[in-house]
C-alpha positions in Angstrom: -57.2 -7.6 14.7 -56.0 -3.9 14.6 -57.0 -2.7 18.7 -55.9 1.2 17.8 -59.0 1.6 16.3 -61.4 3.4 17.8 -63.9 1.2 19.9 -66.0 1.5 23.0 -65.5 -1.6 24.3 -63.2 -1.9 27.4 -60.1 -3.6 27.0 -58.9 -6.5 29.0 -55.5 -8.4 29.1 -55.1 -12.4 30.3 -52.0 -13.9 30.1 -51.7 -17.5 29.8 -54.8 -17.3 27.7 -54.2 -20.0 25.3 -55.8 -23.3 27.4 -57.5 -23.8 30.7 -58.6 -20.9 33.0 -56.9 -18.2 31.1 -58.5 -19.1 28.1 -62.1 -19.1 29.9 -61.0 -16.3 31.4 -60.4 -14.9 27.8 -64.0 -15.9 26.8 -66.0 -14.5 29.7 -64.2 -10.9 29.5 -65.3 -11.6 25.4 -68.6 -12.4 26.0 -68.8 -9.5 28.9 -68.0 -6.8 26.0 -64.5 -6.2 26.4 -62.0 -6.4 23.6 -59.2 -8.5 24.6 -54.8 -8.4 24.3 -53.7 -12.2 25.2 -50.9 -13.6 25.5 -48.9 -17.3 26.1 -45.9 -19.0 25.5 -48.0 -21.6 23.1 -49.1 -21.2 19.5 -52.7 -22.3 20.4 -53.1 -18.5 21.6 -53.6 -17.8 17.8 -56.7 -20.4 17.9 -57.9 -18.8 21.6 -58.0 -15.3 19.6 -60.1 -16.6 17.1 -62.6 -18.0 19.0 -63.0 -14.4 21.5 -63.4 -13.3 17.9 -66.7 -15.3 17.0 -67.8 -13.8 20.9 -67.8 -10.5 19.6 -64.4 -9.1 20.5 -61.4 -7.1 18.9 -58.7 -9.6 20.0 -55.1 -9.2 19.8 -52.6 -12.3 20.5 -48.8 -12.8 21.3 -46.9 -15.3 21.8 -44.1 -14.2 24.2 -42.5 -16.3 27.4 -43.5 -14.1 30.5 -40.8 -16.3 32.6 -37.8 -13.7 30.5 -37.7 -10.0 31.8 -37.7 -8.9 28.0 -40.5 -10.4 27.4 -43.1 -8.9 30.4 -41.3 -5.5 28.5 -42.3 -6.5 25.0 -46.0 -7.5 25.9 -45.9 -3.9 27.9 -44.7 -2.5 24.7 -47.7 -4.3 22.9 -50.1 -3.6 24.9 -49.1 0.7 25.1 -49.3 0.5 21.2 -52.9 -0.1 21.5 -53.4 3.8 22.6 -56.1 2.2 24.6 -56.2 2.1 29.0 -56.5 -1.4 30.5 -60.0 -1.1 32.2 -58.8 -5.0 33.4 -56.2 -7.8 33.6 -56.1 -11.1 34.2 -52.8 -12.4 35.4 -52.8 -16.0 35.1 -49.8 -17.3 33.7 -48.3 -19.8 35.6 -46.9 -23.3 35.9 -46.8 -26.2 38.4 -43.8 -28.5 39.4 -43.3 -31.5 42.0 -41.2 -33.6 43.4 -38.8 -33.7 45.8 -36.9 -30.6 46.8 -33.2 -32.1 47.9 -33.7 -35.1 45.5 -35.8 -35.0 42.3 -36.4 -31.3 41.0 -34.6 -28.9 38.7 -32.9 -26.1 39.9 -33.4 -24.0 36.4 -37.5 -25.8 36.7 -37.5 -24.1 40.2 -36.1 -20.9 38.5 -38.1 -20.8 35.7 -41.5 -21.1 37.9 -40.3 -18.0 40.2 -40.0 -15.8 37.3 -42.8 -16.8 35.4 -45.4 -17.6 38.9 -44.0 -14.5 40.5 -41.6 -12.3 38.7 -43.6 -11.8 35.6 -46.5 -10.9 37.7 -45.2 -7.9 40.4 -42.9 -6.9 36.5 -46.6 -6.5 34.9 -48.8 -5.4 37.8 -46.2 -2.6 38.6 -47.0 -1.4 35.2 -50.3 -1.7 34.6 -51.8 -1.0 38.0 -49.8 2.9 37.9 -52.4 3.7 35.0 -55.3 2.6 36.9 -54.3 4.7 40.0 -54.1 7.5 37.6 -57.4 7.2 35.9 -58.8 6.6 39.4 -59.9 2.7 37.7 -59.4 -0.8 37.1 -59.5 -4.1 37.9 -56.5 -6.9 38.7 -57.4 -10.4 38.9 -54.2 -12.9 40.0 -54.6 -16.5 39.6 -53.1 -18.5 42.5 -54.3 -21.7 44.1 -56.0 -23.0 47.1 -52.3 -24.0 47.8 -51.4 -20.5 49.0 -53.3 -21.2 52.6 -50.9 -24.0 53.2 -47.2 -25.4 52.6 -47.3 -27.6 49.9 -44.6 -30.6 49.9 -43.4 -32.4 46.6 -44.3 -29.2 45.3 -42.3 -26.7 47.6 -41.1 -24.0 45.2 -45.0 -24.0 43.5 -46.7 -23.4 46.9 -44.4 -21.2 47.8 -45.3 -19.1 44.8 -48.8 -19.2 45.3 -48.3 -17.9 48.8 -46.2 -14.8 47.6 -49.1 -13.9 45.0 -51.5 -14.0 48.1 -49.7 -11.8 50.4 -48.6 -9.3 47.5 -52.2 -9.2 45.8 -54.0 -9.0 49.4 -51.0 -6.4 50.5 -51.7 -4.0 46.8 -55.4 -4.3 47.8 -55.0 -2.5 50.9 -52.7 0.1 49.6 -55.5 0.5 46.5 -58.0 1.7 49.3 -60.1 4.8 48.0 -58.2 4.7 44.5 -61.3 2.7 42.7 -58.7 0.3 41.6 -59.5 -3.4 43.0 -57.6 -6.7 43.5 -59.0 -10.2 43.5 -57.2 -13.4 43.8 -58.6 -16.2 42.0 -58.3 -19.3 44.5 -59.0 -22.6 42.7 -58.5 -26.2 44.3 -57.9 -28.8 41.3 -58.4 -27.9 37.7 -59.0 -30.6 34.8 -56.4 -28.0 32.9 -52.7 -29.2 31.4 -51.1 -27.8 34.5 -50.6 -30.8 36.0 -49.0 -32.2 33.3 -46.0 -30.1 34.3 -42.6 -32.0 35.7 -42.8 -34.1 38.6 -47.0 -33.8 38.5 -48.0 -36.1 35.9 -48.9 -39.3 38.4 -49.7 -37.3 41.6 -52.7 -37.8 43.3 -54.0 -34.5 42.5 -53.4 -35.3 38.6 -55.5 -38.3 38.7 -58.2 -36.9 41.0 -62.0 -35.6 40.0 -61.2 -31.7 38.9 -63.1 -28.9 38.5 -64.4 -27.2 35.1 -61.7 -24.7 33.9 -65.0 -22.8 32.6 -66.7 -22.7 36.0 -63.2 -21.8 38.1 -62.9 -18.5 35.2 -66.8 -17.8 35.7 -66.3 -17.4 39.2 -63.5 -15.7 39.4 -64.6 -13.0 37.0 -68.0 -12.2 38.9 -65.6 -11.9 41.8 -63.2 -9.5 40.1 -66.8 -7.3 38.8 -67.6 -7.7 42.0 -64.8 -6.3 43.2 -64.1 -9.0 45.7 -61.1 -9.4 47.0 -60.7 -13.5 47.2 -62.8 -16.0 45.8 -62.0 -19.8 46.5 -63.8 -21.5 43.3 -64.5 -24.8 41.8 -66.2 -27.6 44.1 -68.0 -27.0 47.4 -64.9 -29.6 49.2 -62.5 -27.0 48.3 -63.9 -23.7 50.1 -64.4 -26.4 53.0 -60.5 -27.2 52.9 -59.6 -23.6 53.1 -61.6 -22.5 56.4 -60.3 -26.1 58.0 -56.5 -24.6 57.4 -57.4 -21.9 59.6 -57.7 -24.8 62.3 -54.8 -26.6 61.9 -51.1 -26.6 62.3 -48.6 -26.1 59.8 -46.9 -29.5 60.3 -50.8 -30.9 59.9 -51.5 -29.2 56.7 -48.2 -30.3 55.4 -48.9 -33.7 56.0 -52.2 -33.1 53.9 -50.8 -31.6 51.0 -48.1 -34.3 51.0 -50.3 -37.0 50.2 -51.9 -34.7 46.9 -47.8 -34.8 45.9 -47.3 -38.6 45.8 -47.5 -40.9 43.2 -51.2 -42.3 42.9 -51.7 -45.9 43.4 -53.9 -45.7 39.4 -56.4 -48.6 39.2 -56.3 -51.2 36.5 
């Protein structure tokens, strides 16, 4: 769908909007009256376009790797050819990996997840978020995780990720005072999504455990975002409960915690 046409409808990006919360995310913003640029790595973004169409939106997809410097560039590219301001953005693309740091993991798996969990996203938001100051509007939404109030072993380099997006979305906020531009971190616990199907995840705890609805995580956080909020911790009530306990404990105690989500689940027969 051609998006240099003229339309009133808003126009929102999401990246990672082929599965899981991005794609939800992709829906609501459809369903809210925007028209939509998304974007992912996977084919199944052509299929994700498609169905924001049927919802009423002017959708156009890309499939481009966030995780190379080129490619933030070319989705910039894409997204200026539209003539049209981003009135919101949705910066979800991200991916998981476990095991253990010195032993098990991947240096270029640990690589790759920087620039794609936190690269790509200070690359887009430095673009994106000089427009808004300029027209004085806008909204930012990061996905991060629940992980990002705590360190995270077995899945060091991820949580360490999550934490950076934290600090630098809650850090933008503050400088974004008085410039009606806003900044909201989306904050969900586990998600029945494919991310932890990534390396090292596939029989932890957290893979096999009860997960929240992908739907209700992107519900939330897009009231937040409209709300202009600047957190919201979504999904099940246990999870909002797990992020005012870290505020109680140690570090060493809330890496013990997040330990046991790491390890290999003992699976019933």
């Amino acid at each position: 769908m051609d998006l240099t046409t003229s339309s009133d409808r808003p126009l929102a990006v999401v990246t990672g909007a082929s599965s899981g919360i991005g794609y939800e995310l992709a829906k609501q913003f459809a369903q809210h009256g925007f028209d939509l640029v998304i974007v992912s790595d996977n084919p199944a973004i052509v299929e994700a376009a498609q169905i924001c169409e049927t919802l009423g939106a002017n959708v156009e997809s890309f499939i481009i790797d966030l995780a190379d410097y080129e490619g933030v560039d070319e989705l910039i590219e894409k997204i200026s050819a539209t003539g049209r301001p981003v009135e919101a953005i949705a910066i979800n693309a991200g991916v998981g990996l476990g095991g253990n740091f010195a032993k098990e993991t991947n240096l270029e798996d640990e690589l790759y997840l920087i620039h794609l969990n936190v690269i790509s996203s200070v690359h887009l938001a430095k673009h994106i978020v000089k427009d808004m100051v300029n027209r004085k509007k806008g909204r930012i939404l990061f996905t991060s995780s629940i992980a990002e109030v705590m360190p995270t072993p077995l899945q060091a380099v991820y949580g360490a990720s999550e934490a950076f997006i934290q600090s630098f979305s809650e850090a933008i906020r503050n400088e974004l005072k008085e410039t009606g531009v806003t900044v909201t971190t989306l904050m969900p616990g586990p998600t029945d999504t494919n991310f932890t199907q990534g390396p090292g995840l596939e029989n932890s705890k957290a893979a096999v455990s009860k997960k929240d609805s992908p739907a209700l995580v992107a519900l939330q956080g897009f009231e937040a975002m409209m709300a202009g909020k600047g957190h919201v911790v979504t999904g099940s009530f246990m999870n909002k409960v797990e992020v005012v306990l870290s505020k109680f404990k140690t570090e060493e105690s809330k890496a013990d915690t997040l330990r046991k989500d790491g390890e290999p689940a003992r699976l019933k027969h």
